[in-house]
Structure formats: C-alpha cells, structure tokens
C-alpha positions in Angstrom: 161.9 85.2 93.4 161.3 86.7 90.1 163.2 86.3 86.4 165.6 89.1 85.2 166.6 89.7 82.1 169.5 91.0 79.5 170.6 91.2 76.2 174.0 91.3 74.6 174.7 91.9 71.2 177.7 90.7 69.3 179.5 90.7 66.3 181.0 87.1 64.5 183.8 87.4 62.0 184.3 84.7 59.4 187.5 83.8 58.4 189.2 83.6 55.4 188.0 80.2 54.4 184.3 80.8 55.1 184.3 83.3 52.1 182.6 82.3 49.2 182.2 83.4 45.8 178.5 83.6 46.0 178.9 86.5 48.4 180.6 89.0 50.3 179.3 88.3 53.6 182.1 88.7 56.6 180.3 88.7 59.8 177.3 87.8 61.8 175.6 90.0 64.2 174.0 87.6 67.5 172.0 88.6 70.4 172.1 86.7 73.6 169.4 86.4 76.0 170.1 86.4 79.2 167.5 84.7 81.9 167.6 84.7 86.0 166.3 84.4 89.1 167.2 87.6 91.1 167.5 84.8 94.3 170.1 83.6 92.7 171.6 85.8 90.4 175.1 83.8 89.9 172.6 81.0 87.3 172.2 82.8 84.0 170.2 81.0 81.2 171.4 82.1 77.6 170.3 82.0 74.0 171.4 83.2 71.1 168.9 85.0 68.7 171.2 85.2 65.0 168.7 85.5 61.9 170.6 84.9 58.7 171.2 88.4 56.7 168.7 88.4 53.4 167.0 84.6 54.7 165.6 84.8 58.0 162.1 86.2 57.9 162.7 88.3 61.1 166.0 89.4 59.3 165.0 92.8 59.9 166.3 96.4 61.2 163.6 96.3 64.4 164.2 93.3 65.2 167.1 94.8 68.5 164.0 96.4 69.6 161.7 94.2 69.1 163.7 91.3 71.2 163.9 93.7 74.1 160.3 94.3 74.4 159.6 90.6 74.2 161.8 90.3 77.2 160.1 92.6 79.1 157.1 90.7 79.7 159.4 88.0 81.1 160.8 90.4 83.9 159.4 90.2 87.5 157.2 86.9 86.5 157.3 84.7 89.5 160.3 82.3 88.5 158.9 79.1 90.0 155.8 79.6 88.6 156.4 79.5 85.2 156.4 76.9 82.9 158.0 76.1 79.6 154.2 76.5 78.2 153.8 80.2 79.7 157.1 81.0 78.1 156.1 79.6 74.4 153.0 81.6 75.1 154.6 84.9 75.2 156.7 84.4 71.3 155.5 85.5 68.9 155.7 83.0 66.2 156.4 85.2 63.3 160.2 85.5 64.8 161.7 82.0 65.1 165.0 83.3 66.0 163.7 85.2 68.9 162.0 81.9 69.8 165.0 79.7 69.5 166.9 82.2 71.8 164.1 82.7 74.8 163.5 79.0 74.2 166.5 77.9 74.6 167.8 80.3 77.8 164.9 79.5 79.2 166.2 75.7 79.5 169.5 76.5 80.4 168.3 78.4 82.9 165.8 75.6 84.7 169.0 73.2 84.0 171.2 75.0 86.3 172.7 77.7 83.8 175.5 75.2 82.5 174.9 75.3 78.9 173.1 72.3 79.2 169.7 72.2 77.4 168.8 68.7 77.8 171.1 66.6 79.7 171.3 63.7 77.5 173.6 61.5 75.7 175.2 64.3 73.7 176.1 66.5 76.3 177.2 62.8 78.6 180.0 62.4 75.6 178.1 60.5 72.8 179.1 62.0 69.6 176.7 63.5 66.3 178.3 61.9 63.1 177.8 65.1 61.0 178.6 66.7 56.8 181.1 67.7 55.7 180.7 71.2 53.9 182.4 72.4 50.9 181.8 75.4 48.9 182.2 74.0 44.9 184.7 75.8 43.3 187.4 74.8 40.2 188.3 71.3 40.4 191.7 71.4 42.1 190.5 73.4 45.2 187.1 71.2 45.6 189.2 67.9 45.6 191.4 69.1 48.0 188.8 70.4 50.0 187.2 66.6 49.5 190.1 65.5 50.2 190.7 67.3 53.8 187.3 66.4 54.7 187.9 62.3 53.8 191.4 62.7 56.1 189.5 64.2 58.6 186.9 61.4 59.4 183.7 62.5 57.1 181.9 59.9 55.1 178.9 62.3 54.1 180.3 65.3 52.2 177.3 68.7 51.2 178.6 70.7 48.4 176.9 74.0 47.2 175.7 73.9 43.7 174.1 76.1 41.1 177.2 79.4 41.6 179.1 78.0 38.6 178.7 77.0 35.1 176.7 73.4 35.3 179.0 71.8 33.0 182.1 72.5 35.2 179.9 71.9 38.3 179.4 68.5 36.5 183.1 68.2 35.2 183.9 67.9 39.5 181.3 65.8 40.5 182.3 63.4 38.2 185.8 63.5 39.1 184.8 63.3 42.4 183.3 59.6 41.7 186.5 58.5 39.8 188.2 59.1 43.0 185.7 58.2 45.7 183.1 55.6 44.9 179.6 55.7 46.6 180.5 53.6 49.0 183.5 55.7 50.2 181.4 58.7 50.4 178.3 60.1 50.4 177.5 63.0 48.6 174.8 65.5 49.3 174.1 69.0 47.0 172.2 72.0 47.8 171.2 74.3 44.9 169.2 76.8 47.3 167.0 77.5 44.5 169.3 78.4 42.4 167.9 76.1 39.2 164.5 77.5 36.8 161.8 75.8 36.7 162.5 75.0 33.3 166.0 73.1 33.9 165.3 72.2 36.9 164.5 68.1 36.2 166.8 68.1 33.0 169.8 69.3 35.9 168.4 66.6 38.4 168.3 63.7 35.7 172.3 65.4 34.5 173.4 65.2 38.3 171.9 61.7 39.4 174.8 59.5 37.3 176.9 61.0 40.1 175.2 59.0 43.2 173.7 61.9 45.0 172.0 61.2 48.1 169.8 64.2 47.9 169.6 67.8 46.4 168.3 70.8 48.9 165.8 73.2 47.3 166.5 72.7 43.9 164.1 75.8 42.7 163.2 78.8 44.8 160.2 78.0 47.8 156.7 78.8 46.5 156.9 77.6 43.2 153.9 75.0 42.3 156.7 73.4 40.0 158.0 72.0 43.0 155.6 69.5 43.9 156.1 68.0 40.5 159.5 68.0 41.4 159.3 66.2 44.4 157.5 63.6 42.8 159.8 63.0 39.3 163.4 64.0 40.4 165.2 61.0 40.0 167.6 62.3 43.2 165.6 62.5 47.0 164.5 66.1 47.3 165.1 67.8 50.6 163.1 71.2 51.3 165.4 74.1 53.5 164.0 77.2 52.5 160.2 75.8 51.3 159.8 75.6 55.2 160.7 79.1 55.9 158.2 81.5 57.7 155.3 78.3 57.4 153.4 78.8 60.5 152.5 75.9 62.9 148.6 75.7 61.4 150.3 75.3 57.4 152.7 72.9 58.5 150.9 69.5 58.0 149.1 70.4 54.5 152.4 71.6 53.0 154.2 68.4 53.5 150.8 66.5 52.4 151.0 68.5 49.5 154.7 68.8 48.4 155.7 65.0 49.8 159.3 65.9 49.7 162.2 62.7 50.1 163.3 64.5 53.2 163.1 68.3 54.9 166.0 70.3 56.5 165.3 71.8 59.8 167.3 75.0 61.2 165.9 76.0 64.6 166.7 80.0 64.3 164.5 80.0 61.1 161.5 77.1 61.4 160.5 78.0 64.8 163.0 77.5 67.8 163.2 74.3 69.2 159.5 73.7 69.9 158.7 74.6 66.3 161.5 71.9 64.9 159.9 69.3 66.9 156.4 69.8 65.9 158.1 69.4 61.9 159.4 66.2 62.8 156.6 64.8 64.4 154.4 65.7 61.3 157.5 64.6 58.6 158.0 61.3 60.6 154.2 60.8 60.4 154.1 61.1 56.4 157.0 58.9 55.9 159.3 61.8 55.2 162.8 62.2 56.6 164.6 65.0 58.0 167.7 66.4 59.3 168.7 69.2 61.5 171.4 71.8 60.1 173.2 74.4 61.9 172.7 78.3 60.8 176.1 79.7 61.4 175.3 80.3 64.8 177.7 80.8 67.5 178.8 78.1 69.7 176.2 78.8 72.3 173.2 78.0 69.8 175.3 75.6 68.1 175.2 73.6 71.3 171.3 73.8 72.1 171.2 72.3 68.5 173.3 69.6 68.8 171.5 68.7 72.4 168.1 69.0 70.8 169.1 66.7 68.1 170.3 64.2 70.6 166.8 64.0 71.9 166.3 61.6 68.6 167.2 58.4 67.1 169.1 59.8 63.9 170.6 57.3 61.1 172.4 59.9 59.4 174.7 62.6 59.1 173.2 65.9 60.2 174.2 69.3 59.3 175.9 70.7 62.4 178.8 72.8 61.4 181.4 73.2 64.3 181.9 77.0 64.4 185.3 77.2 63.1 183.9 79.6 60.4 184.2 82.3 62.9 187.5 84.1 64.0 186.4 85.3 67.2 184.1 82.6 68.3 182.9 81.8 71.9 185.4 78.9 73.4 183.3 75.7 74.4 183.6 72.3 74.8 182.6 71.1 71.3 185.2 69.4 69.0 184.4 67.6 65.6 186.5 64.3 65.9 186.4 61.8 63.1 183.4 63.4 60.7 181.7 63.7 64.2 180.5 66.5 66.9 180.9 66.2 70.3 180.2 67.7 73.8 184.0 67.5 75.3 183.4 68.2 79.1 187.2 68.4 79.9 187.0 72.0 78.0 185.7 74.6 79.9 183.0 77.4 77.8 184.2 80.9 78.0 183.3 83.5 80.3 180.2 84.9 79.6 
C-alpha cells in the first residue's frame, strides 16, 4: 500500500461582476493535488494550490515545477504509515499555498476522499454567517450593491477603500448611514495599504463618524508607522497582508509588537491550515481577534476553509466568499443562504 500522486492545473474565469476598477484581472490559474493509495485507487484526496497573482509570496513562474517535485517525495511512502506530522514535515514553509493544497488532500484523503476535511458541524449542515463584499464605486452602484446584499440576508457588509477620491469614498459611506444605521448593518473597510503614512490617522479619524467596525491594512505591511497605528486609530485595525510570508518562529513577536484590534487569516497565503491555526492560537493568547477570509479560491479550497473554520467558536462574520466570482467554477454543495455559507449535502460535487 503506497500513496500516488497527480496534479491538475486549471484555469478560473471571473465574471463580469467580479471586475473591478482597481484592476484588470480575469482569471485565476489553480493546481490540484491529487493523493491515493494504489490499494484503493477509487479514494482520491484533493487540494487546491491557487496563490494570488502580484500577492502570494510563492506567486511565482516555478512554482508548476516546484509543486511537482514536492509531490514526489510523497510517492511510494507507505500510506498507513504516515502521519499528518510526516506530511507537514516534507513543506516547505516558504510556499503556503503548496501547504494549504498537500495539507488539505492529505485530509480528504485519510477522511475517505469525500471532500470532507474535518467532519464537523459545517459539513453536518450548520451554517458560517459570512460579509458581504462590495467593490466601492459611484454612489448609485454601491447602494445598490448595499442594497442586494441587505435583501439577500447579510448584516456585515466589507467594502474596498482607498481606489477613489476620499471625499467621494466618504460622500457614500455617509449615505450609507442615512440609509442603514449601525445597528442594521455592520460595516467593515479594507484599504490594502492603500493610505501614506502621512494620511493615514487623519483618513482613520475622517472615516470613524461612519461606525466602522474595522479597517484592513490601512498602510502597506512593513512600515514601523504601523504599530503607532494600531495603537491610535480611533477604528479596530485588522492586519491581511502584515502577516504575509511571517514564518512560524516571527509569528509571536510581531503580534507582541504591532498589537493589532484583530488579524485576517487566508490559508493559501499564511501557511495552509496548520499555519492558520498556530496564528490563532498566538492572536487568541494576546487578546487579539481574528477572522478567516477566503482567497478567491475555487470551491474545493473554499470548502477545506469553511470546514477548518468550523473547527472554532466564531462570534462573527467571516470572510468566506461563495465562489460565484468565477464563470466556470467547480459544482459543490455549498450555497450562501441568508448572509450565511453552508455545506448542502443534497448537492452532489462535480466530477473530478
């Protein structure tokens, strides 16, 4: 009985309404891993390894061959011989999204091949309550967008901030609160570092009249000016891209350090699943809270996410988007119902 392995490489295309402004980006390149036991061949294990273009520090042009020959030490090991522990062993932590993928076939694999990572309340029925996300533009398409996502169950609405002039970017926000006070909905921004260090904390003090939950990465990640941030801003700062590429021995002094209101966890870029845990336990110890976010993956590494996040106690939306960005997404049995994710087992995943 020994472990086989594959690789298939595909290529996700957005639709029209996941086209921004900021960017021309139109489609997604995934791998996914595939993990058996040549005694039983028919139980495949699969992960999806999907670094995000221009973010991801293993966004890079090797990275195809790079996967592959961290496969290779996988094939002919003795499949009931090896552990969870001898498979971390063998990633390299330097490529989180190659960690996330092995990590999380690996688990399908040992759980029967069924898509199910962890076999807990999630994937039983129990829904995530999630954001909404809306990418700020003039005011009559963000209110309608607002507007959508209020009809369609969400209570926590993420806009993107920091593409526009800050007046106008103000001028909706505030139009926003005429028409839904804070107790209607709650609003969370991310700037992704898009503010100087020298506006930076006049913008926060300009944007907190507006009720605003938090603000993600308000200034770009290595900046010293952001520990002063973290401890002035009048709204909660939450670090996304500050944890990026941080390996496992930096972890806890950076948090000591920056004391952020909360930090944003993405699996395919702080470390796989093993990686996100370890940030939680050390954010949870400092008093610091924490979400987990989706990074446009596909369905299949959308739904290790959501299961992983199910292995918690959360008291607020996360970021889980529902893969409805893509055109030519892989069918699955997870449906956002009421401002919430869940694992529908009546629907059936796609042939893979």
């Amino acid at each position: 009985m020994a472990l086989q392995t594959s690789l298939d490489k595909r290529v996700f295309h957005f639709n029209f309404n996941a086209r921004t402004s900021r960017g021309a980006m139109q489609e997604k390149v995934s791998w996914f891993v595939k993990l058996w036991d040549d005694a039983a061949d028919h139980v495949i294990g699969i992960g999806e390894c999907g670094p995000l273009q221009g973010l991801s520090v293993d966004d890079r042009p090797d990275l195809d061959s790079i996967l592959r020959n961290t496969l290779l030490q996988f094939e002919g090991r003795a499949f009931e011989q090896t552990t969870l522990d001898d498979v971390m062993s063998l990633l390299p932590e330097e490529f989180p999204s190659i960690r996330f993928a092995i990590e999380t076939a690996w688990l399908d694999l040992v759980n029967g091949g069924q898509r199910t990572i962890f076999n807990n309340d999630f994937h039983r029925g129990t829904p995530i309550a999630i954001n909404g996300l809306i990418w700020m533009g003039d005011l009559d398409f963000t209110i309608s967008q607002i507007d959508k996502k209020v009809q369609q169950g969400f209570s926590c609405i993420k806009l993107k901030v920091g593409g526009l002039d800050f007046d106008k970017e103000c001028g909706v926000l505030a139009y926003i609160r005429k028409q839904y006070a804070n107790h209607k909905i709650t609003l969370r921004l991310d700037a992704n570092g898009a503010f100087t260090v020298d506006d930076a904390l006049l913008k926060l003090k300009a944007l907190s009249k507006f009720d605003i939950h938090s603000i993600e990465q308000p200034i770009k990640p290595g900046l010293p000016e952001m520990e002063v941030l973290c401890r002035t801003s009048p709204i909660a700062i939450a670090l996304d891209e500050e944890l990026i590429g941080v390996k496992s021995s930096a972890r806890i002094s950076l948090l000591h350090r920056l004391k952020p209101q909360y930090i944003i966890l993405k699996p395919s870029l702080h470390g796989g699943l093993s990686g996100s845990a370890e940030w939680i336990s050390i954010a949870e110890h400092l008093g610091i809270g924490w979400w987990i976010t989706s990074a446009l993956e596909s369905n299949i590494g959308l739904n290790a996410i959501c299961q992983f996040t199910a292995n918690y106690v959360t008291n607020i939306p996360q970021g889980l988007g529902t893969g409805a960005i893509y055109e030519n997404n892989i069918a699955s049995p997870l449906e956002v119902v009421n401002g919430q994710i869940r694992y529908n087992a009546d629907k059936l995943w796609d042939n893979f």
